[in-house]
N, C-alpha and C positions, 0 to 999 in steps of 0.2 A: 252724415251720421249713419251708422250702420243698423241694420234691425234684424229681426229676430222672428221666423213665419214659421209656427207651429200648425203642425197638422192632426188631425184625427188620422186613425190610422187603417182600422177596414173599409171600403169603399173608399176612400180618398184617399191614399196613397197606395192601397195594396186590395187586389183581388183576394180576398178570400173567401168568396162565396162560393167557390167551387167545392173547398174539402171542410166549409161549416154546413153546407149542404147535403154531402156525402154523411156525416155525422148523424143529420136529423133524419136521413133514407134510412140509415142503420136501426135508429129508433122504430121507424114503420114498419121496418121486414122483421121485426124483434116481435113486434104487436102484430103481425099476422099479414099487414096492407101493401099492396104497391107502392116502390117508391115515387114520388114527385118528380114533376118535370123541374131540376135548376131554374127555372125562370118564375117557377112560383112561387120557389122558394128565397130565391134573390133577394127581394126589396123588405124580408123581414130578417137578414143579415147584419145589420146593425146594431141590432136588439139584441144580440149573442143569444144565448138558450132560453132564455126568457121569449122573444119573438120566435124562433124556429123551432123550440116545440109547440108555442099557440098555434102555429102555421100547419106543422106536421102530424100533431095529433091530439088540437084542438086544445090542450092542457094550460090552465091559467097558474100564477105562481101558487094560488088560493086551495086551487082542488088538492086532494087525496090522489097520492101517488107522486104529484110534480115533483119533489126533492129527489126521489130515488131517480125518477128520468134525466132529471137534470144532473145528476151525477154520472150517471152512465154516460149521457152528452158529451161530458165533459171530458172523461175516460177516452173514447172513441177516437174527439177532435185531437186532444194531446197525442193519442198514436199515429195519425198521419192529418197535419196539419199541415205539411208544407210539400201536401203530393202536386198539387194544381193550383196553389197559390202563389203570384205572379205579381211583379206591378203593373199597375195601369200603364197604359203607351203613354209616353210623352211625359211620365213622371222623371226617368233618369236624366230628360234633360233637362228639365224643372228644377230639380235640386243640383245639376249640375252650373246654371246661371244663373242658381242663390248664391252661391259658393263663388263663380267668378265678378259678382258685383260685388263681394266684399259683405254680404249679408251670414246671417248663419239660419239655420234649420231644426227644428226636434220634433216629438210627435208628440202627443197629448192623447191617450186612450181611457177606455175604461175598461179595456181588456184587460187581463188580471197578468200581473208579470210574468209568472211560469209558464204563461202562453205567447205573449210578447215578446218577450225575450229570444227564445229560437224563430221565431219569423224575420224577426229585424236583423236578426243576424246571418240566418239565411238566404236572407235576401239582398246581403251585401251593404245593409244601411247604418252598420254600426261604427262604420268608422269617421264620416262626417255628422252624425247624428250628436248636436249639441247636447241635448238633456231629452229626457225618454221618462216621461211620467205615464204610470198604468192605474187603473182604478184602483189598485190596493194601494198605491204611492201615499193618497194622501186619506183623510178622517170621509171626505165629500167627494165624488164621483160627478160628470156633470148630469144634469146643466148647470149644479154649482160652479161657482169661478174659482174655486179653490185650485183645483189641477192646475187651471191656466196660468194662475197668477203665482202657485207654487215655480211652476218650469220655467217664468220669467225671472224667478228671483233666484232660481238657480244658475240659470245661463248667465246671469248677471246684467239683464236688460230692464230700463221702464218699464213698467206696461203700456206708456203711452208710443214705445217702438217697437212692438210685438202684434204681431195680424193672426189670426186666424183660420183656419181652412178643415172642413165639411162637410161630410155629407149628411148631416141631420139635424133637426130643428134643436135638438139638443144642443147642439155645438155651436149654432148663432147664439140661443138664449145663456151660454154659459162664456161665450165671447164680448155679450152686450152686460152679462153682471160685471167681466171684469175690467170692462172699457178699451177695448180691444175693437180694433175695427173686424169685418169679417167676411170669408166667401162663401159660396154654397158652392158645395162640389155636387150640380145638378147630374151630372154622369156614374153616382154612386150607387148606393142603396135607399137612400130618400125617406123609405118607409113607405106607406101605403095609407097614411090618412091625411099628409099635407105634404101640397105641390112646392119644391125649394123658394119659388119666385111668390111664396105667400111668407116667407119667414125672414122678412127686412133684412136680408143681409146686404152689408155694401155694395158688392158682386154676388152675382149668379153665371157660374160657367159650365160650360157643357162638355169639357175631356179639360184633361191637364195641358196641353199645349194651350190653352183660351188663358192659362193662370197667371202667366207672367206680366203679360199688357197690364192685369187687374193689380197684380200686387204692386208695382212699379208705381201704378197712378195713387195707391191709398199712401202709399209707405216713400217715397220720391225717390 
């Protein structure tokens, strides 16, 4: 029986902490500051402008001023969002041996379509990409299971033949509401207040080449 391995989709299938990075430098040299080293800014890439302005200029959604930052954010990344964003090594042939076991693939984000949309496309994934849900897709964003269980019901899968895949506590706990088994894509963005191998996922792997072994043994 064939299944169905959705993934999140910055840090776990696609570098884009390069030009979400550049975006929030833009925001500091705007504010007066030196830009950051990328690696500080890295593991709050997940979090989309919500974590890399807390990172880059300390700004919670709460304070005075966040909305207008966050717009500009957003302004910035939409203009060159796909200068140095790249896939991970060993993801094209990750989806390349979903695809010849007879499995299918899609991605599960809570990136916002108008921004998803040209990455996935630019980066060549929209033409075996089964179903492609973004945080505007559906009412709930995870770690609801709403998105999950929306993209299985589109692709036309159980969810008891649909897995998972991670790089943030979010994405196990919105994999475990919707009964989905799940990986941690420990080579991601992770975040910065829990270690992957604290967040019960089935797997914990450490590059995309580590994925296949794991999905094979959840999914047969």
């Amino acid at each position: 029986m064939t299944a169905l391995i959705l993934f999140d989709f910055d840090g776990t299938l696609a570098d884009t902490a390069p030009d979400l990075g550049a975006a929030a430098n833009r925001q500091r040299i705007r504010a007066g500051l030196e830009p950051l080293p990328l690696e500080v800014l890295r593991p709050y890439s997940s979090a989309g402008a919500r974590g890399l302005l807390r990172c880059a200029l300390n700004l919670m959604p709460t304070d005075e001023g966040y909305e207008a930052h966050r717009v500009q954010f957003l302004k910035d990344y939409e203009a060159a969002m796909t200068v140095d964003t790249c896939l991970f090594d060993g993801v094209p042939e990750l989806l390349a041996q979903i695809k010849s076991d007879g499995m299918s693939w899609g991605i599960v984000t809570n990136k916002a379509t108008y921004l998803a949309q040209p990455i996935v496309r630019a980066l060549g994934l929209d033409q075996d990409c089964a179903v492609l849900v973004c945080g505007d897709t559906t009412a709930h964003s995870k770690p609801h299971p709403l998105p999950l269980l929306h993209a299985a019901q589109q692709a036309g899968y159980r969810t008891e033949r649909c897995l998972y895949v991670g790089d943030d506590l979010r994405d196990i706990q919105a994999a475990r509401a919707a009964g989905m088994p799940s990986i941690a894509a420990a080579y991601g963005y992770c975040g910065p207040e829990h270690p992957p191998e604290t967040w019960q996922a089935d797997h914990c792997v450490q590059s995309a080449r580590e994925m296949w072994p794991a999905i094979k043994q959840l999914m047969g």
